[in-house]
C-alpha positions as CSV (number, residue, x, y, z in Angstrom):
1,X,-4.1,17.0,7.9
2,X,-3.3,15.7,4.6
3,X,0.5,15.5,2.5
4,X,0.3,13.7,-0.7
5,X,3.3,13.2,-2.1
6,X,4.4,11.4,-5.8
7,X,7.6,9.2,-6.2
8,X,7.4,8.4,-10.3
9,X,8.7,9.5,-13.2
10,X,11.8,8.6,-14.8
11,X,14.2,11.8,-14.5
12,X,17.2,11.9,-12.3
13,X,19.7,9.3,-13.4
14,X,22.2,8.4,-11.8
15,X,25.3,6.0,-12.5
16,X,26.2,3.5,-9.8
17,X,29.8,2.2,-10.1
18,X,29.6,3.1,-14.1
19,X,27.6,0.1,-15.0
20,X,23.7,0.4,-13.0
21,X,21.6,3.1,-14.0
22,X,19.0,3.8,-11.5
23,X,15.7,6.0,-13.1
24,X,14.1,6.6,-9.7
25,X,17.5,8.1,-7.9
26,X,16.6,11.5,-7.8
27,X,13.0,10.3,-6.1
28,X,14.4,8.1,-3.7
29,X,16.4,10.9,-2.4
30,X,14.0,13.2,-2.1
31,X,11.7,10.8,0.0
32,X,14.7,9.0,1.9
33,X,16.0,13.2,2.9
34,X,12.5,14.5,4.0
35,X,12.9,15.6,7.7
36,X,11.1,13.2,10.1
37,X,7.7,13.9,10.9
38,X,7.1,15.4,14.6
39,X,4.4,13.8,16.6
40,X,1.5,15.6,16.7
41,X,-0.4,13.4,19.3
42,X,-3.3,12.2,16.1
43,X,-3.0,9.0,15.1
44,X,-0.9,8.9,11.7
45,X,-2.1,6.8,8.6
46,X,0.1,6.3,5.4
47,X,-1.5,5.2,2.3
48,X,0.0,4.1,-1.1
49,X,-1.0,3.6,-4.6
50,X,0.9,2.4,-7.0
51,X,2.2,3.6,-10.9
52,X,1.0,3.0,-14.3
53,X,2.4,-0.2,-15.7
54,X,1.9,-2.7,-18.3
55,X,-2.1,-2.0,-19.4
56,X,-2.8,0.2,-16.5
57,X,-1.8,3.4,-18.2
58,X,-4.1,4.8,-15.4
59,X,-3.6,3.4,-12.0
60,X,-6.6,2.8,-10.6
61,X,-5.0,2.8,-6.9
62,X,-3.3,6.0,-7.1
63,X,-6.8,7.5,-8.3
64,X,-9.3,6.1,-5.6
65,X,-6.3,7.2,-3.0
66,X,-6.0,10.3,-4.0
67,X,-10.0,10.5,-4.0
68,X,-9.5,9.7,-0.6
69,X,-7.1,12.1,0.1
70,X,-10.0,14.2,-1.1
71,X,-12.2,12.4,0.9
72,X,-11.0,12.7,4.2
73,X,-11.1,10.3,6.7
74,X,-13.9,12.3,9.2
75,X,-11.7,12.7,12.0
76,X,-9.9,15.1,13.2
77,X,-7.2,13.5,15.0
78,X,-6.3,10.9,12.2
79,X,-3.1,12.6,9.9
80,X,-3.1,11.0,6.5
81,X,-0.5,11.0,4.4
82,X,-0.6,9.7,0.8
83,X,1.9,8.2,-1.7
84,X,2.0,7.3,-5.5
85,X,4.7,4.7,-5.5
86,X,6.2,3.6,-9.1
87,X,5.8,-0.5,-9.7
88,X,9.3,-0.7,-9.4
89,X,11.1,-3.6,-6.3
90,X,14.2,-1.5,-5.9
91,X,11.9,2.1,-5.5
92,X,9.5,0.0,-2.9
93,X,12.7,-1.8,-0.9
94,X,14.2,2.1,-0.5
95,X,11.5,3.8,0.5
96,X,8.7,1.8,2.2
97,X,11.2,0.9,5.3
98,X,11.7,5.5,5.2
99,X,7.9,5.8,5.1
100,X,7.4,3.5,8.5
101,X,11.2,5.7,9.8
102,X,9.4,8.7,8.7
103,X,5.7,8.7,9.9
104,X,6.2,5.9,12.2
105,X,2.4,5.5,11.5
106,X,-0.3,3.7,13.5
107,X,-1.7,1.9,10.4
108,X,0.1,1.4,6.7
109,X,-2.3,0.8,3.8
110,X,-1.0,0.0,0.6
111,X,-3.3,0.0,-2.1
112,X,-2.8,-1.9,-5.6
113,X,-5.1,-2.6,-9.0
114,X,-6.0,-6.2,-9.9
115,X,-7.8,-7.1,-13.3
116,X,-8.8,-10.4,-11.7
117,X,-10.7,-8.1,-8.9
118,X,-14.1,-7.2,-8.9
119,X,-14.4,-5.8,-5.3
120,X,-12.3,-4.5,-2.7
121,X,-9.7,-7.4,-2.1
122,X,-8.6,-7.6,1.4
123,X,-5.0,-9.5,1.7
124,X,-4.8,-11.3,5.1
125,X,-0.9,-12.3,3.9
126,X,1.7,-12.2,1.5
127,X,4.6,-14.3,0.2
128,X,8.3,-13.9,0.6
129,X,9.7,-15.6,-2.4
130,X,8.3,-16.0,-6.0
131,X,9.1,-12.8,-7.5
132,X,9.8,-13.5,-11.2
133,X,7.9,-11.0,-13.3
134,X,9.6,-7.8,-14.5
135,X,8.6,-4.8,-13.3
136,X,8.3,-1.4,-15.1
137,X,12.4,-1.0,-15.4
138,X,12.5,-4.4,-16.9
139,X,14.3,-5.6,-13.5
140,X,13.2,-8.7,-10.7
141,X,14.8,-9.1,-7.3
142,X,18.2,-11.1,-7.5
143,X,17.1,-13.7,-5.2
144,X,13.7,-13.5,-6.5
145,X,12.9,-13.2,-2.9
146,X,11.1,-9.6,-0.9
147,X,13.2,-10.0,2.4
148,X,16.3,-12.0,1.7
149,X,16.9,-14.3,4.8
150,X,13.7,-14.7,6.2
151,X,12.7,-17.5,8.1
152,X,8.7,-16.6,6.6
153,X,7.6,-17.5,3.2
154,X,4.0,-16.6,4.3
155,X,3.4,-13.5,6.4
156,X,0.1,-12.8,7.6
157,X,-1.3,-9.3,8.6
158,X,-2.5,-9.3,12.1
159,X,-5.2,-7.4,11.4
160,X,-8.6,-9.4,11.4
161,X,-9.6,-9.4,7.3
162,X,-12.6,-11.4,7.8
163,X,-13.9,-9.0,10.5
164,X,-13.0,-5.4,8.5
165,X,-14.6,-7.5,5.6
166,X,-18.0,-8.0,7.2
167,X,-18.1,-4.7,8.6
168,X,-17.6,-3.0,5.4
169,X,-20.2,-5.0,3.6
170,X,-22.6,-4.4,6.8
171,X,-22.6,-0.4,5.9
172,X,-25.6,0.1,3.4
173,X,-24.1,3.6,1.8
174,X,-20.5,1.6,0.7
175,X,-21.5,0.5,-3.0
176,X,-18.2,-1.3,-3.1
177,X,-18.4,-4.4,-1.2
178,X,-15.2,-6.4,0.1
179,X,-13.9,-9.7,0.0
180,X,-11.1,-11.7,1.7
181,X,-8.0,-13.1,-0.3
182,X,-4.7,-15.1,0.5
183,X,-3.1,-14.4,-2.9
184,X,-2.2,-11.0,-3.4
185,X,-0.5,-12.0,-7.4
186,X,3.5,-12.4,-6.1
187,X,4.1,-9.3,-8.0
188,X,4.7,-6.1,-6.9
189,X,1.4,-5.5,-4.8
190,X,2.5,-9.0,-3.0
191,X,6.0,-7.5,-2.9
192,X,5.3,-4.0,-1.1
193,X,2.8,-6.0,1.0
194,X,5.6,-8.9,2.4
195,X,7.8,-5.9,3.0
196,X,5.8,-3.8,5.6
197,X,4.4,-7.0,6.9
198,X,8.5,-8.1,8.0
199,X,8.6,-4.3,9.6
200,X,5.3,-4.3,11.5
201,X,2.6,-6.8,10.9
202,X,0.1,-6.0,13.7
203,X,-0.1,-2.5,11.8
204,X,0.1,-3.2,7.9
205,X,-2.7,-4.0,5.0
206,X,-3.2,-4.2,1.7
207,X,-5.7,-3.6,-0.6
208,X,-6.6,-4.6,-4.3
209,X,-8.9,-2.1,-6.0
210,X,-10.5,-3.6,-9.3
211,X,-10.1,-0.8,-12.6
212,X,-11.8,1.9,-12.6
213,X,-15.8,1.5,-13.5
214,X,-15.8,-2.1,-13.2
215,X,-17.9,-1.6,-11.3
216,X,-17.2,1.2,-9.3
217,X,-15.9,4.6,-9.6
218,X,-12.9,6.5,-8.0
219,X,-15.5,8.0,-5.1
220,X,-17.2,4.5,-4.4
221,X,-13.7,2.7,-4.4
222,X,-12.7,5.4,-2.0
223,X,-15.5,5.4,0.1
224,X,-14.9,2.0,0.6
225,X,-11.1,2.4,1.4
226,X,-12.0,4.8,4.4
227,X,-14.6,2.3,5.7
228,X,-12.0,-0.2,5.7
229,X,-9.2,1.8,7.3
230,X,-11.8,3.0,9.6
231,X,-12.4,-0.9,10.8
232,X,-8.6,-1.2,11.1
233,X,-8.4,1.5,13.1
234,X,-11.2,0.6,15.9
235,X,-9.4,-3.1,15.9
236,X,-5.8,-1.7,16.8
237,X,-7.4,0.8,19.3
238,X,-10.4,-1.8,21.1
239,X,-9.4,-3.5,23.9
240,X,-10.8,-6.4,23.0
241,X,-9.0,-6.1,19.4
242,X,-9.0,-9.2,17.2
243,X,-5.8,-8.1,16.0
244,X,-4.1,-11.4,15.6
């Protein structure tokens, strides 16, 4: 089963106390009132992409997830469920903690474009302060911090990257080969990353994709998301998991 659902655009204001104007309201709702999801007894994967913003007037994120929406996973009791998120802290702090409420999944992808990146980019952690640059409504977290209060400025996945990195590269077919990083950018990626780490680590990754056709295309970027969430998957379910 698939659900891909889209929380951009920048309808729907709304005034809060006369003075804040928040662009994604209307978005936010409709994500944060969704009914729960029912267990089904499959396995549940949630996958994000993110927005256009800055020169990326074409995420290329969103596109290799949705192509793997398209994609598929190959297995029948795996329910994937796939979000466009806008690059925006206040949209990911509201509705990132709804998706793990919602889906209560087994495994949470998130899925971001670096022009720095010239293969997948596997991100074994992420950083809890740091957060200076404006996003796309021109705002940065008050504190400048993801989760205000915690005791972590570094927050590792404990999902093995090193292993899902060398099993990726060890399939011949996957044209997009995978690297490890410990620097996701402290930007919004870094951000959505920290965030789901704080809620679940043993069950939360992330991604950087580089843009699209250099080198790879939407179908080879997704082919080599689905190897990697496939390599996630047998760690959290192998009894002699290297999850950390």
């Amino acid at each position: 089963k698939t659900e891909i659902s889209i929380l951009g655009g920048l309808d729907g204001l709304l005034f809060l106390c006369e003075v804040c104007v928040c662009p994604h309201q209307r978005l936010i709702e409709s994500l944060i009132n969704q009914p729960a999801v029912m267990p089904s007894g499959n396995r549940c994967i949630v996958v994000t992409g993110y927005g256009p913003f800055r020169g990326h007037t074409v995420n290329a994120s969103w596109v290799a997830v949705q192509e793997l929406k398209s994609l598929g996973l190959d297995d029948n009791t795996v329910e994937l469920h796939v979000y466009e998120i806008p690059v925006s802290y206040d949209v990911v702090k509201r509705t990132i903690p709804g998706l793990w409420e919602k889906h209560k999944p087994d495994l949470m992808v998130h899925v971001g474009v670096s022009g720095m990146a010239s293969e997948l980019t596997l991100e074994q952690q992420a950083h809890n302060d740091g957060y200076d640059r404006f996003d796309v409504d021109g705002q940065v977290p008050h504190t400048k911090m993801c989760v205000d209060g915690s005791c972590h400025n570094v927050i590792e996945s404990g999902l093995n990257m090193s292993l899902v990195c060398a099993e990726v590269n060890n399939i011949c077919e996957i044209k997009a080969k995978a690297v490890v990083s410990h620097d996701p950018g402290r930007y919004l990626c870094d951000f959505i990353y920290c965030l789901s780490l704080h809620i679940n680590k043993k069950r939360t990754a992330f991604i950087h994709v580089p843009p699209l056709n250099a080198p790879y295309n939407a179908s080879e970027l997704a082919q080599g998301l689905r190897a990697a969430i496939k390599s996630m998957l047998n760690q959290l379910s192998s009894p002699s998991s290297s999850v950390i």
